[in-house]
N, C-alpha and C positions, 0 to 999 in steps of 0.2 A: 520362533521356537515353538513346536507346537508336543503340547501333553498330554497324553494318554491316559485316561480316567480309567480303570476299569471298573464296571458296576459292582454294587454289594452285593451282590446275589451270587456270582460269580469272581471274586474277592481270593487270594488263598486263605485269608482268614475267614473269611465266610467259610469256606470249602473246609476247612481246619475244624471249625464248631459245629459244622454239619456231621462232619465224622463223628466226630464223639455223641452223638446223639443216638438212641438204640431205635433197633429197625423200627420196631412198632410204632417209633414218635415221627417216622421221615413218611413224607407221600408215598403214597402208597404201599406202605407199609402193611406187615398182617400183623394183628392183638390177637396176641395168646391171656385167653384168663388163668389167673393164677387157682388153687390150689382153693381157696376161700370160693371163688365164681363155683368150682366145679359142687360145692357142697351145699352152697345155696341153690344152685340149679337143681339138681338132685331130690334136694328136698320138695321143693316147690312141683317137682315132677310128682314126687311121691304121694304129696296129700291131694295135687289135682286125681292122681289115677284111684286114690281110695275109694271114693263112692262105685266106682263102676268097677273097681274089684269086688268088692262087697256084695254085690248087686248080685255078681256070678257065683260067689260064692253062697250066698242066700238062695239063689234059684235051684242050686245046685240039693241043697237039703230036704228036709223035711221039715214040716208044722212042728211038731214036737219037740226036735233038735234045734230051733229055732228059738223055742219060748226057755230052752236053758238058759243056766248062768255057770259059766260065761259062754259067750258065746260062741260060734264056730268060728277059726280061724284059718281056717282050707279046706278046699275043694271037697264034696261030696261026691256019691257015684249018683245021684236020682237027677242030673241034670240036663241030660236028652230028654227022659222020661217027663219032668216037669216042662221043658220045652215044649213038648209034642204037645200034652194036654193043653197048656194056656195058648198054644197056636188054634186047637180043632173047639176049645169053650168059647173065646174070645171071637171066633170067625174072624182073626186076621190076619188071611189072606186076602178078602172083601176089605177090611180097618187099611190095609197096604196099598192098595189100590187105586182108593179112597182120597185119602189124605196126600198120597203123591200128585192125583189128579186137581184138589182144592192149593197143596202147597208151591207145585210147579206153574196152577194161573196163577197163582198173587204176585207169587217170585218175580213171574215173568213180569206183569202187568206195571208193577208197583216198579222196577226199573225204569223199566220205557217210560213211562209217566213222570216218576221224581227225575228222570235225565232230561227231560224237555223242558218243566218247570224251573227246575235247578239253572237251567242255561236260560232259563226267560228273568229267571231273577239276578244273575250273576251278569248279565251280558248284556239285555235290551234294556232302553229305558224309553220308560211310558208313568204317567201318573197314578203316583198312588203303590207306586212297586214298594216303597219301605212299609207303607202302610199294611200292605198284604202280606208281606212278608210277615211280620208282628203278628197279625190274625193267628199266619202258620202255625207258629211257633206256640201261641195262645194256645191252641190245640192240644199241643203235648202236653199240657197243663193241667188239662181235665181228665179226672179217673176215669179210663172207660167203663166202669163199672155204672157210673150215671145214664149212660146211656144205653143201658141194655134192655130196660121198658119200653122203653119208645121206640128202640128197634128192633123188640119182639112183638108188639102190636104191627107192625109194617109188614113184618115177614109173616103174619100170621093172616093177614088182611090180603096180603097178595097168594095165600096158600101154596106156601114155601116150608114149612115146618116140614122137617125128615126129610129134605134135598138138599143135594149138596149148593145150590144156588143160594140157599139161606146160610151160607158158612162164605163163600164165595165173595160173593157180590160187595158186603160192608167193607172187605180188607184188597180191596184193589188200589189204593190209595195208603199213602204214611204222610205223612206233615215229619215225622225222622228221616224219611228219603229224599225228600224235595229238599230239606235243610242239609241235609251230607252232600248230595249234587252239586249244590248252589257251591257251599263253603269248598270244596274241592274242585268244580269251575275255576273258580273266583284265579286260585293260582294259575293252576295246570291247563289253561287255556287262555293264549294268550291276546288281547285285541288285534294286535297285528296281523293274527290267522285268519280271525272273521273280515277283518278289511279287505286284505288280497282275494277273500274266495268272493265277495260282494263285487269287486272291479272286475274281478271274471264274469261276473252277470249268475253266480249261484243265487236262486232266489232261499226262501228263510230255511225252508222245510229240504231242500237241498244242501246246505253249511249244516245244520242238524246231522243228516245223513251222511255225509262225507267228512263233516270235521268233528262236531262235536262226537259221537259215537265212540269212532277210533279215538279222541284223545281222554276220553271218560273212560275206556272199557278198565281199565284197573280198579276202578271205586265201581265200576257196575256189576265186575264179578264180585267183589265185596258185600255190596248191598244186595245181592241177588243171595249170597248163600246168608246170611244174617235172616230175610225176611224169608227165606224158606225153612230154614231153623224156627224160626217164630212160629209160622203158618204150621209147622210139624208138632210142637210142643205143644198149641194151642187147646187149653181143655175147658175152659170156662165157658162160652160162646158156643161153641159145639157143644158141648152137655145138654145145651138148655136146647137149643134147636132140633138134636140130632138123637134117636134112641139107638139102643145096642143092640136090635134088633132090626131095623131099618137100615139107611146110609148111614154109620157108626164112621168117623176116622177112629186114628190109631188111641189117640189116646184114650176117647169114650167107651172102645172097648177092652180097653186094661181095668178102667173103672169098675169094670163088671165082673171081674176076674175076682176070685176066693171070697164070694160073696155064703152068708149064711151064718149059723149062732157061734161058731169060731171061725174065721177068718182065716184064707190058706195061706199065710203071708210066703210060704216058698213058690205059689203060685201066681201072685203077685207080680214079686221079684222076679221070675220067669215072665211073665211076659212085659215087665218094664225092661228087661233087658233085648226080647225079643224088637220092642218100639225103639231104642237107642241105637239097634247096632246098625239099620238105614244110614243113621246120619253119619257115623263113624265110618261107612263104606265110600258115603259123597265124600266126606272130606279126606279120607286116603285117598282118591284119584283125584281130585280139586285141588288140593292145600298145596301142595308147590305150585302152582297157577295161580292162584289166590295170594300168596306170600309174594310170589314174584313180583305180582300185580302191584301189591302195599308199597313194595320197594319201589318198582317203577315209578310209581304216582310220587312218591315222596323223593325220587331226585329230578322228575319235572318239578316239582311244586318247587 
């Protein structure tokens, strides 16, 4: 006599409690947030967009309407007119130029570099790899701030000061990007990949270039716009190297903006908003490529 088992997955009772289960909880199901999600959301929009409302709306005024109580809380008319001046004081059209050309080498650099390191630490094993790793990480440890004597004596020594080579050169490298690489390798790249391309006869620098690349590129467009953001914002390092009147990036020459025995703070906020709206342009044509990327990388990993 022979009996027929059917599995539990496929059960009528099974199929019976699957029913009764709402869509959003069965595979592949869509999650609707409720009512609370949309208010929390909402909000958390609304205090991230403050500052950079703000911003416009301060550009938009005047000195005087500025230093009221209370304060402005929309739009003025002088807000071309404060554009135009903090564009033609500021000379940042040269500040634009500039700092795209120091933040598009690092960008670049600081990838391709933390992507090969990242895969030398995550993949090869050679002596002393945990040890270095540790050193890396030691690194982010230390205020850059300590060493900005000793690496303005260098750059001063090699007569670099007021070039962009003196902004350049220090930030080609992160010990942040070698460790995100590595930690994001570690999953999304799996040994079984490197072995078969190695039986093929791919030598190292070849698996780099056909395997790792492609299975990194989600975390490199990541770390590509993160360290271009950095390299964009950067004002401390440049200040000290860079005058506003020489190779200025962007932000040395907003520094220089509404300077005098009152300070034009609507000129200012003009050209802080001038320096912001770059990166808000990369990332409206980037951030779904970028987001996609996160996603990608996080259902390999």
């Amino acid at each position: 006599m022979t009996t027929t088992v059917t599995p539990p997955e496929t059960s009528p009772a099974s199929k019976q409690k699957r029913s009764r289960l709402p869509k959003s909880a069965r595979a592949g199901g869509t999650l609707h947030g409720g009512p609370i999600a949309y208010v929390i959301l909402i909000v958390f929009t609304l205090v991230s967009l403050f500052p950079l409302v703000w911003t416009a709306i301060a550009a938009s005024r005047d000195n005087q309407r500025l230093a009221q109580t209370p304060p402005p809380v929309w739009f003025g008319s002088n807000l071309f007119k404060n554009l135009e001046i903090a564009w033609k004081d500021a000379n940042l059209g040269e500040a634009f130029l500039n700092t795209t050309i120091v933040a598009g080498i690092s960008a670049v650099t600081i990838v391709v570099l933390s992507t090969v390191a990242g895969f030398a630490f995550a993949k090869l094993r050679f002596k002393g790899r945990n040890a270095l790793m540790l050193l890396v990480i030691g690194t982010m440890m230390v205020p850059p701030q300590l060493s900005i004597i000793p690496l303005y004596m260098m750059v001063a020594k090699l007569d670099w000061t007021d070039q962009l080579q003196a902004v350049i050169f220090p930030s080609l490298v992160s010990a942040f990007g070698v460790f995100f690489m590595r930690q994001y390798l570690l999953q999304a790249l799996p040994d079984e990949v490197i072995e078969a391309a190695r039986v093929d006869g791919a030598s190292s620098w070849r698996v780099v270039w056909h395997v790792v690349f492609p299975a990194a590129r989600p975390a490199m467009a990541v770390l590509g716009m993160l360290m271009f953001v950095q390299a964009w914002n950067d004002f401390l390092w440049p200040f000290l190297v860079l005058t506003q009147t020489g190779n200025p990036t962007v932000q040395v020459a907003v520094a220089g903006l509404g300077r005098g025995y009152t300070p034009d703070q609507s000129l200012i906020m003009a050209g802080a908003l001038l320096g912001t709206l770059p990166l808000l342009l990369v990332f409206a044509v980037f951030g779904k490529q970028i987001v996609g990327g996160i996603m990608q990388g996080a259902v390999k990993g």
